[in-house]
VOROFI-637987 format. One line per field, with one value per residue: residue in one letter; residue number from 1; x, y, z of N, C-alpha, C in turn. Coordinates in nm, 3 decimals, decimal comma. Example, Ala and Ser with C-alpha at 12.3 -4.5 7.8 and 13.67 -1.06 7.14 Angstrom:
# VOROFI-637987
code A;S
pos 1;2
n.X 1,319;1,285
n.Y -0,569;-0,225
n.Z 0,780;0,708
ca.X 1,230;1,367
ca.Y -0,450;-0,106
ca.Z 0,780;0,714
c.X 1,320;1,290
c.Y -0,330;0,003
c.Z 0,780;0,787
This chain:
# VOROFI-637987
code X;X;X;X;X;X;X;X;X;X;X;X;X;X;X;X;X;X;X;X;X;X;X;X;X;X;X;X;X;X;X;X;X;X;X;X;X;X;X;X;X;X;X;X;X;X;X;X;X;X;X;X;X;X;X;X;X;X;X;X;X;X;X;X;X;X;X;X;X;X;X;X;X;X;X;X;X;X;X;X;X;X;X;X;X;X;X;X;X;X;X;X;X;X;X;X;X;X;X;X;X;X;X;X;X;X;X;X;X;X;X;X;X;X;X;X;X;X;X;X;X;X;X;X;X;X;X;X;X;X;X;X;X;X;X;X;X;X;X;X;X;X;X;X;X;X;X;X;X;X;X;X;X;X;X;X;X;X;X;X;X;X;X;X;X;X;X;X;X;X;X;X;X;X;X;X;X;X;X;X;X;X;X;X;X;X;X;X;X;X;X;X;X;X;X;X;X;X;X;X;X;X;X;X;X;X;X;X;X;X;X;X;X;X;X;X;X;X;X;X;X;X;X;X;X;X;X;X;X;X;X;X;X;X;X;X;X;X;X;X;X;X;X;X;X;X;X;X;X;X;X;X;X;X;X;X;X;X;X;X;X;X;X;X;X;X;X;X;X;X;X;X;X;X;X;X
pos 1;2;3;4;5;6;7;8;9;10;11;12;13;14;15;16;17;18;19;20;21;22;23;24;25;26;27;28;29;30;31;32;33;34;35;36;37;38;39;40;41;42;43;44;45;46;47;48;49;50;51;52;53;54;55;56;57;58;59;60;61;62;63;64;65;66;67;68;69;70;71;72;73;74;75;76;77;78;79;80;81;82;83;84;85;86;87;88;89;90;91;92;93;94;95;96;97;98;99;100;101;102;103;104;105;106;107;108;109;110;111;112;113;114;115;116;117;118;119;120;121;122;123;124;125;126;127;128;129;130;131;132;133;134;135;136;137;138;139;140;141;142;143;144;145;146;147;148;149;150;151;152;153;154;155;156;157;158;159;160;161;162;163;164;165;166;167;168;169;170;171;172;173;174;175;176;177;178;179;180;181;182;183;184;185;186;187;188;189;190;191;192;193;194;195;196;197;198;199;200;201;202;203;204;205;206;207;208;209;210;211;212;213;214;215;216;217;218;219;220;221;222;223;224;225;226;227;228;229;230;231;232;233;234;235;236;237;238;239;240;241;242;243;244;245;246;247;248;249;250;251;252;253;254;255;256;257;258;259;260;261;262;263;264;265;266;267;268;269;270;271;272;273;274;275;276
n.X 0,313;0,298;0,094;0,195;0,172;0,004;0,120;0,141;0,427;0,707;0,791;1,051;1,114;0,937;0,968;1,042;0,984;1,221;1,139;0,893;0,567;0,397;0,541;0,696;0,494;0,281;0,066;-0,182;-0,429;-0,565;-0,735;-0,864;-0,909;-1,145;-1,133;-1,278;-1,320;-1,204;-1,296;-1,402;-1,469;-1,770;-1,702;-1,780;-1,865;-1,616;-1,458;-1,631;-1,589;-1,291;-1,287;-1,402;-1,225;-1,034;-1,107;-1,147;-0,938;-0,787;-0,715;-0,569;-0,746;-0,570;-0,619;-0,911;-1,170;-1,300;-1,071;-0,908;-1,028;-1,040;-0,772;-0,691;-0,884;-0,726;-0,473;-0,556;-0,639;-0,441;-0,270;-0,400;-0,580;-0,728;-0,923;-0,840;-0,703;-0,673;-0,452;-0,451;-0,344;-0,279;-0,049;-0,010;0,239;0,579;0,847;1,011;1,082;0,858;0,552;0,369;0,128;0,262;0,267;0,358;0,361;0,281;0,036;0,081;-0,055;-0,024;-0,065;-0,150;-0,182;-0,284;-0,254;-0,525;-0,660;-0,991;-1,113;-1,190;-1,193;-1,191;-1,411;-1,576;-1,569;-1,495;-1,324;-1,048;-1,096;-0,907;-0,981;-0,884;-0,819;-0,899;-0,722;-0,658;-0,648;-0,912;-1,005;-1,108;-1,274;-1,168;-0,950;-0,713;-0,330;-0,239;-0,170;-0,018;-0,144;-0,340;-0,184;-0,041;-0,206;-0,330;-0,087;-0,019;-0,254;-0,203;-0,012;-0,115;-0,240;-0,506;-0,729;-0,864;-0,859;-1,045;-1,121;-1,182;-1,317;-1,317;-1,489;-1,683;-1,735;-1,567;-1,467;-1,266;-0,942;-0,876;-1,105;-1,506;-1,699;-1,958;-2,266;-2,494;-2,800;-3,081;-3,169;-3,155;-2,914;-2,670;-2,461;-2,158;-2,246;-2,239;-1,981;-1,719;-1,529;-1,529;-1,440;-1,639;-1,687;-1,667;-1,784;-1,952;-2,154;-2,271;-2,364;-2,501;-2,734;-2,867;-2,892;-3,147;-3,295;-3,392;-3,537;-3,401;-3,395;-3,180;-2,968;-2,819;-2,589;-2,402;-2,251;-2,144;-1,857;-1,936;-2,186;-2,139;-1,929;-2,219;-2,329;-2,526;-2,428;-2,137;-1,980;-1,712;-1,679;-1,544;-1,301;-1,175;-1,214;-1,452;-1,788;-1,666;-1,700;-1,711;-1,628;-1,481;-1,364;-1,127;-1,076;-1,293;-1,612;-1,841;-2,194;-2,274;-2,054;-2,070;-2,099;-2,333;-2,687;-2,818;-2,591;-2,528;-2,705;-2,642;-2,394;-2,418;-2,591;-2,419;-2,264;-2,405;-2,375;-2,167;-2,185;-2,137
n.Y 0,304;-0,035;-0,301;-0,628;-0,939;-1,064;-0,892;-0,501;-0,358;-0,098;0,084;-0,007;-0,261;-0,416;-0,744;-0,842;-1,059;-1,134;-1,377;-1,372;-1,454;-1,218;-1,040;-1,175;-1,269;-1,134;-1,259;-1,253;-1,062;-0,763;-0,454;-0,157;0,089;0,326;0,596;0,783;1,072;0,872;0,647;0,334;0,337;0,132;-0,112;-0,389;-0,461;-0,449;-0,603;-0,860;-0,872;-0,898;-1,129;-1,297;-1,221;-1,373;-1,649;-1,684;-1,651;-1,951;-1,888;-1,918;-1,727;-1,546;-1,477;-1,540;-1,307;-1,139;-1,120;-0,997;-0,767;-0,689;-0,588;-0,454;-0,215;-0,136;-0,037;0,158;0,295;0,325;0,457;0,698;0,856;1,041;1,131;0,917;0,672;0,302;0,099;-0,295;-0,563;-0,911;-1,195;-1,513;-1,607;-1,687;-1,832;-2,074;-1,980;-2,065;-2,127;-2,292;-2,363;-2,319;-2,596;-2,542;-2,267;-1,980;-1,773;-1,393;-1,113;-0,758;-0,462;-0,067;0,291;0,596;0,973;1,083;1,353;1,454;1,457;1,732;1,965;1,805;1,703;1,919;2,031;1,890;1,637;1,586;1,326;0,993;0,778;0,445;0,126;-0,146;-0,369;-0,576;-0,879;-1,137;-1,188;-0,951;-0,889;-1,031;-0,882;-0,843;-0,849;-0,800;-0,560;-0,367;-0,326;-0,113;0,046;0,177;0,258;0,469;0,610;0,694;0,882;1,071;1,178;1,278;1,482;1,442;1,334;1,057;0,768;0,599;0,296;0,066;-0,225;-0,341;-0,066;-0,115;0,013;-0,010;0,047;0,223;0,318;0,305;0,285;0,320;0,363;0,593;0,681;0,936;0,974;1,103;1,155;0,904;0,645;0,455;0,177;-0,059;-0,398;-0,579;-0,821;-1,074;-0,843;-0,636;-0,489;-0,508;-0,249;-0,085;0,196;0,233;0,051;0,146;0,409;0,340;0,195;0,480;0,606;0,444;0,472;0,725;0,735;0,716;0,627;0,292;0,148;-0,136;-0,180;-0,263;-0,029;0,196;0,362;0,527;0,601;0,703;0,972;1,143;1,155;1,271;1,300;1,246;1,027;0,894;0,627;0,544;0,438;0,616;0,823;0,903;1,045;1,121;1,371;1,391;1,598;1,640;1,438;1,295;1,558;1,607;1,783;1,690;1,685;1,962;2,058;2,091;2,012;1,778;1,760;1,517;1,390;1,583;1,567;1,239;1,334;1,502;1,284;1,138;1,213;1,257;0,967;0,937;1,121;1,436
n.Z 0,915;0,852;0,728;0,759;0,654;0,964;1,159;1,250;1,122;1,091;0,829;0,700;0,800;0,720;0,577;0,188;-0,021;-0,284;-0,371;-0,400;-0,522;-0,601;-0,663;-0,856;-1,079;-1,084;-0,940;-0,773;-0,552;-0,539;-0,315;-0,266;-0,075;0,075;0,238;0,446;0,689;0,898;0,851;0,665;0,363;0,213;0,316;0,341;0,093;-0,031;0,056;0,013;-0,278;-0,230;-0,144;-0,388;-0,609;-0,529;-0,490;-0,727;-0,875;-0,731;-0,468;-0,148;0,123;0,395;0,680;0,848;0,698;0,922;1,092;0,910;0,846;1,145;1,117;0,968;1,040;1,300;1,178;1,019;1,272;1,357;1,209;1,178;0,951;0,842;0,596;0,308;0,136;0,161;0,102;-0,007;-0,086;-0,156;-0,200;-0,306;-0,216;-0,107;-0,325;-0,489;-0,778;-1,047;-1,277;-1,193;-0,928;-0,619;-0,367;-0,098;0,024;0,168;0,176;0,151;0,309;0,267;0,382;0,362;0,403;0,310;0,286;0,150;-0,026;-0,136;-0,468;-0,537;-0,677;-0,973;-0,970;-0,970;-1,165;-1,396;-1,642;-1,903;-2,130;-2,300;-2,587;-2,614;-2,740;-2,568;-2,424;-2,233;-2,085;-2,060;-1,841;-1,680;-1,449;-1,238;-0,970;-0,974;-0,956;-1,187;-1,375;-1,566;-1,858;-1,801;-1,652;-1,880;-2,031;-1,874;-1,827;-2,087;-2,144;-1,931;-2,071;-2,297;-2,156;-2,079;-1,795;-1,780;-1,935;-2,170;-2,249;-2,488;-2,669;-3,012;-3,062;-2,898;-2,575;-2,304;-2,028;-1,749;-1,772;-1,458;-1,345;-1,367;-1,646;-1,740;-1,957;-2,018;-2,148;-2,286;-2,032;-1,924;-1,790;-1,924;-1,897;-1,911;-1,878;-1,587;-1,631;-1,785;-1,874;-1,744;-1,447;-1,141;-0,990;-0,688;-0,645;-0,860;-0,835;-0,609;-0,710;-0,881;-0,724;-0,579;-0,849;-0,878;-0,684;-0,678;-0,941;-1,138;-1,535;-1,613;-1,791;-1,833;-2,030;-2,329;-2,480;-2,745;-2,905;-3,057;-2,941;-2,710;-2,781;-2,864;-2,658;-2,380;-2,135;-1,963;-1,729;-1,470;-1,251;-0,900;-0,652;-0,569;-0,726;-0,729;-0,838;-1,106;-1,364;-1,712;-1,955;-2,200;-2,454;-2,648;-2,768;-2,826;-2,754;-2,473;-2,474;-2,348;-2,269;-1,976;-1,637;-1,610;-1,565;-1,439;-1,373;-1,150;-0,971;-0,891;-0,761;-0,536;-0,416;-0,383;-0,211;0,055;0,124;0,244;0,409;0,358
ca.X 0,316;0,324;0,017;0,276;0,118;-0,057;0,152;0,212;0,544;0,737;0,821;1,172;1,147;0,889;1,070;0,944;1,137;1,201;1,060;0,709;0,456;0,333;0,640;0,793;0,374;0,139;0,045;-0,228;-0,519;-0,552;-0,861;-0,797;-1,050;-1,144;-1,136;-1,343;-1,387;-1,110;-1,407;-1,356;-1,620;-1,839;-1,607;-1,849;-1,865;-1,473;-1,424;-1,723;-1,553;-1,190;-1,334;-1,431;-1,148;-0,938;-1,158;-1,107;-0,751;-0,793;-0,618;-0,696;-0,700;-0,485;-0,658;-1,045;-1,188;-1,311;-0,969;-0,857;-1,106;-0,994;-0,606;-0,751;-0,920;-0,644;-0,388;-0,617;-0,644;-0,287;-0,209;-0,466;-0,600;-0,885;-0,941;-0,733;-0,710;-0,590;-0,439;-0,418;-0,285;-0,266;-0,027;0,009;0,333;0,698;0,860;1,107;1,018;0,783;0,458;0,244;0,107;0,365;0,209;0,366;0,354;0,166;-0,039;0,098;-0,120;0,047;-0,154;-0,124;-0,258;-0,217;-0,360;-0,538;-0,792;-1,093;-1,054;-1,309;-1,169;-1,212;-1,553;-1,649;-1,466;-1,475;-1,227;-1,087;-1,040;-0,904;-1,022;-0,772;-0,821;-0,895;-0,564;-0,614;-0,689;-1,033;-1,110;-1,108;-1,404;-1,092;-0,890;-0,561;-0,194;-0,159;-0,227;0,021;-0,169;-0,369;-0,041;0,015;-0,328;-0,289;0,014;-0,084;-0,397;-0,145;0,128;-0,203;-0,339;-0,640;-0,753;-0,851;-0,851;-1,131;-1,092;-1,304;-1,336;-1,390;-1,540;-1,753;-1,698;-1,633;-1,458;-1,154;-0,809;-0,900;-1,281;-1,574;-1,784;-2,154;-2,282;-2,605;-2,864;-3,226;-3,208;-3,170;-2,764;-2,604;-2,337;-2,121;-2,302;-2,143;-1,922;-1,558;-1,476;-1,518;-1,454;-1,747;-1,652;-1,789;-1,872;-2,028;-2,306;-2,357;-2,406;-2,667;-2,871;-2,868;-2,987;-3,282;-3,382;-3,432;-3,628;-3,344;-3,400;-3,043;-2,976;-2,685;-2,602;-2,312;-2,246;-2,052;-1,811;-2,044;-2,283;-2,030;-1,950;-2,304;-2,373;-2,595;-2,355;-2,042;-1,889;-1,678;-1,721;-1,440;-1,311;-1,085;-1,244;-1,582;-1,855;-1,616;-1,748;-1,638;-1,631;-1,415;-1,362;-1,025;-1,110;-1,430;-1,698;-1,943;-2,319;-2,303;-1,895;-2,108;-2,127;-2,480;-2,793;-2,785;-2,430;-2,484;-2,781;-2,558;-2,239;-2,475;-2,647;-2,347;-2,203;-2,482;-2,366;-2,023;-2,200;-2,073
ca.Y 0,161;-0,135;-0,434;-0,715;-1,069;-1,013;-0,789;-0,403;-0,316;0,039;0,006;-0,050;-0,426;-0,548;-0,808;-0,845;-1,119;-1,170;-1,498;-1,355;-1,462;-1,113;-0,972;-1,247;-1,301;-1,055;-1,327;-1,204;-0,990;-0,628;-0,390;-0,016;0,101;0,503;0,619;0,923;1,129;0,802;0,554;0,269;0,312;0,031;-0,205;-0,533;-0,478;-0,464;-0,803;-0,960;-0,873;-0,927;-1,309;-1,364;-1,256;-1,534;-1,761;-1,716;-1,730;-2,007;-1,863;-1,898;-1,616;-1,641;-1,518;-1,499;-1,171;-1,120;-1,122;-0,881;-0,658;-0,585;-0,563;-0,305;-0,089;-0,099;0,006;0,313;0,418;0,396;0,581;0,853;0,896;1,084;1,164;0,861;0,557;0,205;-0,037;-0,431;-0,688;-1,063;-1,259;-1,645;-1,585;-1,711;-1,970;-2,088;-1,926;-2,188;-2,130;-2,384;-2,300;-2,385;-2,658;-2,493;-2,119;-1,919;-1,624;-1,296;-1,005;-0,640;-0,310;0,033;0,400;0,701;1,059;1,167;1,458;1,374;1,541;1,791;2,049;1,713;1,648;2,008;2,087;1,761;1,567;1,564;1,175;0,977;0,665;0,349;-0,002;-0,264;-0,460;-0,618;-1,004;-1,126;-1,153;-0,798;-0,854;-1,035;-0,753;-0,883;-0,736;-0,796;-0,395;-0,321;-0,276;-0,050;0,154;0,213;0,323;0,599;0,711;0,751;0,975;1,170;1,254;1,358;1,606;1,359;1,263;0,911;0,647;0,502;0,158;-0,026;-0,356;-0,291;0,034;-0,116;0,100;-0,149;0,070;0,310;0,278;0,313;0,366;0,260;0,460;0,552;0,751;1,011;1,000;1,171;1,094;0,762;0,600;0,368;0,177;-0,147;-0,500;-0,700;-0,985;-1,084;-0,720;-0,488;-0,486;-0,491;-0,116;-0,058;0,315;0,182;-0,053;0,249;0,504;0,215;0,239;0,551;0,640;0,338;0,531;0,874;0,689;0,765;0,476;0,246;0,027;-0,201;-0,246;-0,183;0,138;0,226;0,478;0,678;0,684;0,804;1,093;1,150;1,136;1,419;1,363;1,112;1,020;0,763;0,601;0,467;0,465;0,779;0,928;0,904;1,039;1,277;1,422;1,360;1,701;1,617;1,315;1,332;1,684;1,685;1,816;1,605;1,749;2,148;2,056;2,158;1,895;1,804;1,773;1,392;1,367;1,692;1,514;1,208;1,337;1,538;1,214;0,995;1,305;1,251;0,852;0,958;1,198;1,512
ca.Z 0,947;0,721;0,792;0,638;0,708;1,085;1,232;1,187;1,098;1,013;0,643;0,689;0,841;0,579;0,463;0,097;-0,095;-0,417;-0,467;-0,380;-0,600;-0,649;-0,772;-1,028;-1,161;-1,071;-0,854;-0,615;-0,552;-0,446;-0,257;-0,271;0,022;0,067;0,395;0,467;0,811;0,990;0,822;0,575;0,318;0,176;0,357;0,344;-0,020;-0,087;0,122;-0,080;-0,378;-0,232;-0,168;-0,465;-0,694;-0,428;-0,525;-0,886;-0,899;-0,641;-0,356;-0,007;0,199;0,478;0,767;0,808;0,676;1,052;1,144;0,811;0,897;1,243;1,145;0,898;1,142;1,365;1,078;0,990;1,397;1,415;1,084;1,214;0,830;0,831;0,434;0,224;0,104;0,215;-0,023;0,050;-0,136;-0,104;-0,301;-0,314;-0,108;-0,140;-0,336;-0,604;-0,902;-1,117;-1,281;-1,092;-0,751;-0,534;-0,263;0,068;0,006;0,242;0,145;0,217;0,286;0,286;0,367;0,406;0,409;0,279;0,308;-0,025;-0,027;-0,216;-0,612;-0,520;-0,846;-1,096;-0,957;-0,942;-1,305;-1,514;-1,669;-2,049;-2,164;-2,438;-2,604;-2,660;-2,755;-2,442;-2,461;-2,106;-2,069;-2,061;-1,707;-1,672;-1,325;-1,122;-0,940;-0,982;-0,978;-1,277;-1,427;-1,664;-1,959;-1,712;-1,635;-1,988;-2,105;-1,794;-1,887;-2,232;-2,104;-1,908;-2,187;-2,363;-2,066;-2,010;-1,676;-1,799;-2,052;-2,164;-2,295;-2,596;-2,782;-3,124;-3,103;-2,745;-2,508;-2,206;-1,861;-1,826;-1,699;-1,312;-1,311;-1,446;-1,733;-1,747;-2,011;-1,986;-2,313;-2,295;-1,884;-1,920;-1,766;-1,982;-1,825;-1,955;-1,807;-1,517;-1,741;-1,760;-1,959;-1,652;-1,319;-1,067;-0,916;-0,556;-0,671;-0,981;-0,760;-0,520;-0,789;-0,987;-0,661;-0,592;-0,943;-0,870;-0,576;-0,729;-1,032;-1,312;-1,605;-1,615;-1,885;-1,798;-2,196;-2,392;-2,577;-2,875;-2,883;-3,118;-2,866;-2,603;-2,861;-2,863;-2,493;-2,293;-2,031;-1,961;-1,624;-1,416;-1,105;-0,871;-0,509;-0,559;-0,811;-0,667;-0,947;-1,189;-1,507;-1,842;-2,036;-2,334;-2,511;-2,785;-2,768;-2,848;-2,619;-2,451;-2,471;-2,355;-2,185;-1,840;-1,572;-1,653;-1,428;-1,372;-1,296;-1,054;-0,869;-0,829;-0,700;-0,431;-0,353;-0,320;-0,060;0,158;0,144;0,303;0,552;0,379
c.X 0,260;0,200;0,102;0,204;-0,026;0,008;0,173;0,331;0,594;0,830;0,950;1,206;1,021;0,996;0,943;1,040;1,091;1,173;0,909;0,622;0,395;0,445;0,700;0,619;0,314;0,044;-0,036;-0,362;-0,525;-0,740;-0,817;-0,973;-1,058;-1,211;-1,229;-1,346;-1,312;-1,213;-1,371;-1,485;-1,682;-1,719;-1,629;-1,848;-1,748;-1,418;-1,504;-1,645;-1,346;-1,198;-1,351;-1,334;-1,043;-0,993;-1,166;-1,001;-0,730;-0,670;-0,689;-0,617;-0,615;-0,501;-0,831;-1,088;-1,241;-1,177;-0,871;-0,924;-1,084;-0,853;-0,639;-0,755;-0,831;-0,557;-0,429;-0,629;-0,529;-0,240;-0,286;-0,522;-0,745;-0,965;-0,825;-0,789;-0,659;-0,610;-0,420;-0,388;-0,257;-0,178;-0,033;0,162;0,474;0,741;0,929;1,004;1,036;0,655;0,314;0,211;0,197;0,283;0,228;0,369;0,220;0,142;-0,015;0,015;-0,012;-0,087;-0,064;-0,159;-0,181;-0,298;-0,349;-0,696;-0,905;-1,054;-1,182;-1,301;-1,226;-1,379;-1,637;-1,633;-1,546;-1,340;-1,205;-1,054;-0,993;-0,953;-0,893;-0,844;-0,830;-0,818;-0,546;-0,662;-0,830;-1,083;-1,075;-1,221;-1,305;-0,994;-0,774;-0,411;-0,183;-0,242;-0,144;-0,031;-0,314;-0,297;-0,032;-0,092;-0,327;-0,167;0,008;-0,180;-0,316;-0,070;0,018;-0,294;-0,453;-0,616;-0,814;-0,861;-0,945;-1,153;-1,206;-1,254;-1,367;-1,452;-1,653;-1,702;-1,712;-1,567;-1,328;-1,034;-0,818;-1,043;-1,411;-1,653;-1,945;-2,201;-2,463;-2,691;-3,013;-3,272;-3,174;-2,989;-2,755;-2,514;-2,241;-2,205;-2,191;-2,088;-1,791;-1,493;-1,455;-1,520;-1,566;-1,739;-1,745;-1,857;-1,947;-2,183;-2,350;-2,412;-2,533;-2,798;-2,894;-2,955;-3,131;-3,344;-3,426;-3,507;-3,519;-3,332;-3,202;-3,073;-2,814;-2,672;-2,459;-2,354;-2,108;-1,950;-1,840;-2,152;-2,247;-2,032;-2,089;-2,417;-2,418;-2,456;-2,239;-1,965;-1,858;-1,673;-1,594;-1,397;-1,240;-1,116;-1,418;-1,711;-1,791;-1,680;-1,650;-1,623;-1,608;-1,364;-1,321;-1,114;-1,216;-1,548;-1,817;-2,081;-2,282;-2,103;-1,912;-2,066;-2,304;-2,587;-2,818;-2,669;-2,414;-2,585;-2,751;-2,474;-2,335;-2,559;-2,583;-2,259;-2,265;-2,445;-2,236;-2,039;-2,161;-2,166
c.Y 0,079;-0,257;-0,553;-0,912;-1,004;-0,924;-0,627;-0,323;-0,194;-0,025;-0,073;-0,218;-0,487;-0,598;-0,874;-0,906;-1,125;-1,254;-1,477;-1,321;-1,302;-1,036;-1,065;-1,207;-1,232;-1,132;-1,323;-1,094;-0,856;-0,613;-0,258;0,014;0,250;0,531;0,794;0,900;0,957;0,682;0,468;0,254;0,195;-0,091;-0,383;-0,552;-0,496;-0,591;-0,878;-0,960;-0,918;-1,123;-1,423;-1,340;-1,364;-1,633;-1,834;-1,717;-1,825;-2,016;-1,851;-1,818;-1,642;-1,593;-1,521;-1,364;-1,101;-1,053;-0,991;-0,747;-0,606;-0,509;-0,436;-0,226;-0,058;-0,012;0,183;0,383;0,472;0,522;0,758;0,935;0,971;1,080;1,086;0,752;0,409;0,108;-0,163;-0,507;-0,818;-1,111;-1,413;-1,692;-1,638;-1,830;-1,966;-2,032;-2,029;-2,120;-2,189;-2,367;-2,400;-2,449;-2,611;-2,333;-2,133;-1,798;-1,498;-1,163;-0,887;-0,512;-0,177;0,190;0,479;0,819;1,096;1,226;1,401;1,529;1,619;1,919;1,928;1,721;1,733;2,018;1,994;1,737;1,578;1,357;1,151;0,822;0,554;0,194;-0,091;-0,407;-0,567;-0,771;-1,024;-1,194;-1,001;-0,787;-0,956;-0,942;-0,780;-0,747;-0,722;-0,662;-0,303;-0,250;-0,125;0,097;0,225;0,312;0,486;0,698;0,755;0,867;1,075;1,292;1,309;1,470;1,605;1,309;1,095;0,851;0,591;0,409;0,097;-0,127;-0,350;-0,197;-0,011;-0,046;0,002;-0,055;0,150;0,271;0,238;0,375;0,253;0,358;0,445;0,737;0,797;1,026;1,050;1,111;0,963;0,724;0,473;0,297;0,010;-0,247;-0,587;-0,829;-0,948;-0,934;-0,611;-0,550;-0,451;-0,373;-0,127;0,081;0,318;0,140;0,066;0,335;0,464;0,220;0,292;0,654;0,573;0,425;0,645;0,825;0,727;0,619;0,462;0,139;-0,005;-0,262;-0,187;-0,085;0,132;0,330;0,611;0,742;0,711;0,963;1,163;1,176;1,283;1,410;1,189;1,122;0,931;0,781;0,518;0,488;0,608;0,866;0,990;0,942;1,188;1,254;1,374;1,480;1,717;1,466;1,323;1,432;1,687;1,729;1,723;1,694;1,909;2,173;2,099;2,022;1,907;1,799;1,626;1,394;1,436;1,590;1,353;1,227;1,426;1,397;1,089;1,070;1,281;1,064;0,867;1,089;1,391;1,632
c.Z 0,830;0,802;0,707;0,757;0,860;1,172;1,174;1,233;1,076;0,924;0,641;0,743;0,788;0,495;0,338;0,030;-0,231;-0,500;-0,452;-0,551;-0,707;-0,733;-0,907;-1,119;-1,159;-0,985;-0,766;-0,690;-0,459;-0,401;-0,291;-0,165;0,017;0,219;0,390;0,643;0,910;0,916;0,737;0,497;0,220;0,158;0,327;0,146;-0,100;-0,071;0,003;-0,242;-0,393;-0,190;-0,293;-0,606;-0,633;-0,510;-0,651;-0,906;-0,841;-0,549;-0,252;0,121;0,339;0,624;0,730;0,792;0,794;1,082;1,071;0,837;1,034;1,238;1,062;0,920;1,204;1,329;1,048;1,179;1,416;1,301;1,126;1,084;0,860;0,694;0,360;0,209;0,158;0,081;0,045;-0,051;-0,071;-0,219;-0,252;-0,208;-0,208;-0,157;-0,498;-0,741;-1,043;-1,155;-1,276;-1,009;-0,712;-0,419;-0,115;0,070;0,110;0,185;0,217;0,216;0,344;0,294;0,418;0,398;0,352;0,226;0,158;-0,017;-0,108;-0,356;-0,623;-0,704;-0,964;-1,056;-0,999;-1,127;-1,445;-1,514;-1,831;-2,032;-2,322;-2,466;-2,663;-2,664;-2,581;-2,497;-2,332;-2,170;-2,057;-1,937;-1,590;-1,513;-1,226;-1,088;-0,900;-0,985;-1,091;-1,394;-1,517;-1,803;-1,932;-1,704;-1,763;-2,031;-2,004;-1,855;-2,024;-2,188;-2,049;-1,998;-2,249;-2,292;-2,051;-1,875;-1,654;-1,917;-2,057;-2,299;-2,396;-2,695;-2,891;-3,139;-2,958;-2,668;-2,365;-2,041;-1,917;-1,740;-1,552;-1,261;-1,405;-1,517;-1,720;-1,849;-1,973;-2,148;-2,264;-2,155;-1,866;-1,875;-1,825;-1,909;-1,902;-1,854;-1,697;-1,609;-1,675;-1,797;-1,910;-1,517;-1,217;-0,964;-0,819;-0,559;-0,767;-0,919;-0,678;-0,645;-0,881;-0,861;-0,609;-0,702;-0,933;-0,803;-0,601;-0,906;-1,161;-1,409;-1,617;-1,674;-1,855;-1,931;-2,241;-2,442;-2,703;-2,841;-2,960;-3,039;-2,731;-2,672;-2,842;-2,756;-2,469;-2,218;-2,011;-1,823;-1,589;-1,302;-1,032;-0,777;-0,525;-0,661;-0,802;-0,800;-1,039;-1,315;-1,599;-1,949;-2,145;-2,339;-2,615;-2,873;-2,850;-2,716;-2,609;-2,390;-2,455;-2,293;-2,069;-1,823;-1,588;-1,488;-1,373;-1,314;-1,106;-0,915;-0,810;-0,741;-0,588;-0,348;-0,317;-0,189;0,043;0,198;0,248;0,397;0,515;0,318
């Protein structure tokens, strides 16, 4: 089943036109939620953050998040997901294709589910990565459709038999294709600073206090990509990727190429956040 506006639909009678906002422009704002055990996890924190990229594209949501939040739940009882994800999107809605907000458009929201195991091998394993230029726009902390240069940097990482991309400004090391980065140096977690240049990840903020609470020092500072290279330990944070390792980095190895002993006492202390 399909959540298309307020009702839910089976896929085949979403009508999805072709003057919608989201498809001519990129037009709109997504969520990507992670469902564990039928659950929607750190739900209040996805809204707060699906509010406030609206608010920066200035779009207005189109029911109350009360109201999104139950069609939500409903969506996931009916789907019967136990272990997955739910995507949502909002665009600006339908309307002659112009690049001004159109005055009578209504805001269409679309959701929908879909079962995806958690990447227990990546988590357990690591990941290799590669490093590429940050080519995106510079409000990189609204969570827009618009993810092309996104798409590309992935698929690049793929054709190279990396599990992600991680993105830098001049040699800054600022977030990666679909995650956010946090490097490991003499105990201490590095991570890029909340600005326009990274996205405000909801596994990012859990994993920051998380580390607070077990006393590990966190410097919210840039990094270089020498002192990535250089890193005890390198991992990313993100709803479906939850806290994976970083092992290699354009094949070089990062610290011993283990999963280290921060990372390990993370990813055990964000399991116990999700009950498991």
């Amino acid at each position: 089943m399909i959540l298309y506006k307020n009702k839910l639909l089976p896929e085949h009678e979403v009508p999805v036109s072709y003057q919608d906002r989201g498809y001519n422009f990129g037009d709109g704002v997504y969520e990507v939620f992670r469902i564990y055990q039928g659950v929607l996890y750190g739900k209040q924190a996805h809204f707060r953050r699906l509010e406030r990229s609206a608010a920066e594209i200035r779009l207005q949501l189109p029911y109350p998040i009360e109201e999104i939040d139950h069609k939500l739940e409903e969506l996931v009882r009916l789907e019967q997901v136990s272990d997955g994800t739910l995507y949502m999107q909002i665009t600006r809605g339908v309307a002659p294709r112009a690049h001004v907000f159109p005055l009578s458009a209504e805001p269409v929201l679309m959701a929908f589910c879909t079962k995806v195991e958690r990447p227990l091998k990546l988590i357990h394993e690591g990941i290799t990565a590669i490093t590429l230029p940050d080519i995106r726009w510079l409000r990189c902390d609204i969570k827009s459709l618009n993810l092309l240069p996104n798409v590309m940097a992935k698929q690049q990482a793929a054709e190279q038999g990396a599990g992600e991309a991680i993105m830098h400004r001049d040699g800054i090391v600022t977030e990666c294709s679909a995650s956010n980065i946090m490097i490991v140096k003499n105990g201490v977690i590095y991570t890029h600073p909340i600005n326009h240049l990274i996205l405000p990840g909801i596994t990012r903020a859990v994993v920051l206090k998380l580390a607070s609470e077990s006393s590990t020092p966190i410097r919210e500072e840039a990094f270089s990509l020498e002192d990535l290279f250089a890193a005890d330990e390198v991992f990313v944070t993100g709803t479906t990727m939850e806290v994976t390792p970083v092992v290699k980095v354009n094949q070089r190895i990062i610290g011993n190429g283990a999963v280290g002993p921060v990372t390990q006492r993370l990813q055990a202390a964000f399991e116990r956040t999700i009950g498991r």
